[in-house]
SESE-209961 format. One line per 10 residues: their letters; for each residue x, y, z of C-alpha. Coordinates in steps of 0.001 Angstrom, whole numbers, plus 500000, padded with zeros to 6 digits. Example, Ala and Ser with C-alpha at 12.3 -4.5 7.8 and 13.67 -1.06 7.14 Angstrom:
// residues 2
AS) 512300/495500/507800 | 513670/498940/507140 $
// end
This chain:
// residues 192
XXXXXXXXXX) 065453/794377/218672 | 067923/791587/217984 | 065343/789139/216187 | 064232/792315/213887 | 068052/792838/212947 | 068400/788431/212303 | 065048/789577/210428 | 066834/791963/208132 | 070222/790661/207562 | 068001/787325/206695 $
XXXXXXXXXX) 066923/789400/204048 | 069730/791097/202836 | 071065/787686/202278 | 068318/785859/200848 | 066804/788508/198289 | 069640/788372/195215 | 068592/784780/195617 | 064993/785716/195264 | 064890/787762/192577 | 066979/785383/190474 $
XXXXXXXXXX) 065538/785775/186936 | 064482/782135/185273 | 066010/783634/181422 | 069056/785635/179999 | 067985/789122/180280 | 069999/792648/179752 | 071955/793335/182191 | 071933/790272/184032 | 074338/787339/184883 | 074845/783450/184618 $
XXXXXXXXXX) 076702/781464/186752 | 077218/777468/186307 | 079141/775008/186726 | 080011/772377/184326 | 081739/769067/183114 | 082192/768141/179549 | 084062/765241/178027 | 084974/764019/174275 | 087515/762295/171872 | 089964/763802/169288 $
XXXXXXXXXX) 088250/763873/165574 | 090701/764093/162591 | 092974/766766/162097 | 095173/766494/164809 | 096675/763712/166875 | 094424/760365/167296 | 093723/758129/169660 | 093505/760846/172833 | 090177/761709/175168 | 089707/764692/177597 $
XXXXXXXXXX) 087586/765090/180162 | 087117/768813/181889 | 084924/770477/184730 | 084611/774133/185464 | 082814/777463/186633 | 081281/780100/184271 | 080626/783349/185440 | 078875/785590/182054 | 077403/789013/181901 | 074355/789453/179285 $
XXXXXXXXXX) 075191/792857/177403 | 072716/793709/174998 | 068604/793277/175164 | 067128/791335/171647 | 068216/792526/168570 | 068577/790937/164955 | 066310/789901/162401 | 063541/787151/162819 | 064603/783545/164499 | 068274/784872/164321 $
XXXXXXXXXX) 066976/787767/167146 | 068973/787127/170149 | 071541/788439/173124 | 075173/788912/173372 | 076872/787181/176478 | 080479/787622/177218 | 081678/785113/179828 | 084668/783487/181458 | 085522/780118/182439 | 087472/778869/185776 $
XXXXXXXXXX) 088657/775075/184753 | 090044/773588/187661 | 090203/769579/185844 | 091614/769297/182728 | 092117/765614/182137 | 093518/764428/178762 | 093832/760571/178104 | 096435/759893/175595 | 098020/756645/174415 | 101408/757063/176261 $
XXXXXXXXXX) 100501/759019/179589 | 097341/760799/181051 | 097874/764666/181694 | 096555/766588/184174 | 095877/770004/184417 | 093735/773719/184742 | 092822/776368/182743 | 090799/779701/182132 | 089448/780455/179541 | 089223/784607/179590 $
XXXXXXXXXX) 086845/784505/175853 | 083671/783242/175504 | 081207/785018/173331 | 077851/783604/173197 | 075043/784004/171046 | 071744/783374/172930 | 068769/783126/170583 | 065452/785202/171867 | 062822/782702/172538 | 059618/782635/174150 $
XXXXXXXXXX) 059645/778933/175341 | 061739/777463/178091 | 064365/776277/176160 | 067009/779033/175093 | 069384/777546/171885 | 072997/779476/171708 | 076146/779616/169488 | 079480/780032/171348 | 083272/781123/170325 | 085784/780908/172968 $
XXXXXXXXXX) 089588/780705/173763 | 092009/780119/176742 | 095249/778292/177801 | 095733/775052/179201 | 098255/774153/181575 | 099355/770769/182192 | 101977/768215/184451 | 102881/766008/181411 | 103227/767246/177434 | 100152/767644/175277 $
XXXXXXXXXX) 100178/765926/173053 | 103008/763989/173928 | 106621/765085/173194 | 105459/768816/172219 | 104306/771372/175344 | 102781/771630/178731 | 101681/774972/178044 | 098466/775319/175255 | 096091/777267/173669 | 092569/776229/173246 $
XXXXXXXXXX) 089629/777266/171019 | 086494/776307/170427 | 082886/776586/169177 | 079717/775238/170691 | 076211/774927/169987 | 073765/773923/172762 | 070708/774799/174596 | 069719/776694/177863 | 066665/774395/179492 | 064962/777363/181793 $
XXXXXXXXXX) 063051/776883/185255 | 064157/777620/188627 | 067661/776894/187265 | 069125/776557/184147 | 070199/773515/182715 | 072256/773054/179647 | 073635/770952/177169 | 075753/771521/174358 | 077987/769975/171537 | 081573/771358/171456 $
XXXXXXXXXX) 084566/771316/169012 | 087514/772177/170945 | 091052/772684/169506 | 094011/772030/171540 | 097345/773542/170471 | 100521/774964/171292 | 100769/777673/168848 | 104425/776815/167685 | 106060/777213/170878 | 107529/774073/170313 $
XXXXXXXXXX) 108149/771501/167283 | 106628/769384/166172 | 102673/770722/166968 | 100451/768379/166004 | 097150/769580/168089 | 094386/767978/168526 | 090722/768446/167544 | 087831/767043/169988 | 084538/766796/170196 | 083017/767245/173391 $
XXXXXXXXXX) 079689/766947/174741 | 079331/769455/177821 | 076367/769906/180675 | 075775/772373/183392 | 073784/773486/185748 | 073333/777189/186491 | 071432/780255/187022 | 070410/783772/185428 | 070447/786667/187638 | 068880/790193/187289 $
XX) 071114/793307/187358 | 072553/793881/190312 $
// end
């Protein structure tokens, strides 16, 4: 009696794990984790690196729609960013951040290799001003392009532009403009 009810909570515990999907479907989820790092472009203040790691949790909302190649799925997700690192001449800032908007465009494919367009947006809180002599509170927003590598989990890489900026809480607000390349590792799961 007790080894049939190990048996069964066994189970319980170990079949979300086993019916974990190997591709974005409708209805299903993504979790990953993630670390990305890049240096500021022009447009915004020079000289200045970042390097960031976080969690993604995303929900796939729609099946394949759209014409031709550009056929594809809608993902909403969120992002948990627990190091937020940014390297500037005069200090180094730490920090976190969430990033509550990320709308993803995965492309349908047939392959094992899923290609995706990304908008997101969040805040960024750090110890010491970013850029210097402006805010430790910021805004940040961004577009990526990158690729979901599909197996038994999914890898991915990706190409980001990320803007960093205050949004005139304070004067002056230079910003600054990265680009950032980013890999995870993750998983798709069916609807639960």
């Amino acid at each position: 009696m007790k080894r049939s009810i190990w048996v069964g909570t066994l189970l319980v515990l170990i079949f979300p794990l086993a019916v974990a999907q190997d591709r974005p479907e409708e209805g299903g989820h993504e979790i990953q984790v993630w670390t990305g790092g890049g240096h500021s472009v022009s447009g915004g203040t020079k000289d200045t690196s970042l390097w960031n790691a976080g969690f993604r949790y995303g929900w796939i909302l729609t099946a394949p729609h759209g014409p031709g190649f550009l056929s594809g799925r809608f993902e909403y997700a969120v992002d948990a960013v627990p190091a937020f690192v940014v390297f500037q001449p005069q200090n180094t800032a730490y920090g976190a951040g969430v990033n509550p908007l990320g709308l993803k465009w995965i492309f349908a494919t047939r392959g094992n290799v899923a290609p995706y367009l990304e908008l997101g947006g969040g805040t960024l809180f750090t110890f010491h001003e970013v850029p210097t002599g402006t805010s430790t509170i910021n805004f940040t927003s961004g577009a990526a392009f990158g690729m979901h590598f599909l197996g038994k989990h999914a890898w991915t890489a990706e190409v980001r532009y990320q803007h960093i900026s205050n949004a005139g809480l304070t004067t002056p607000n230079p910003g600054i403009n990265t680009v950032q390349v980013r890999i995870g590792l993750g998983k798709f799961f069916g609807r639960r």
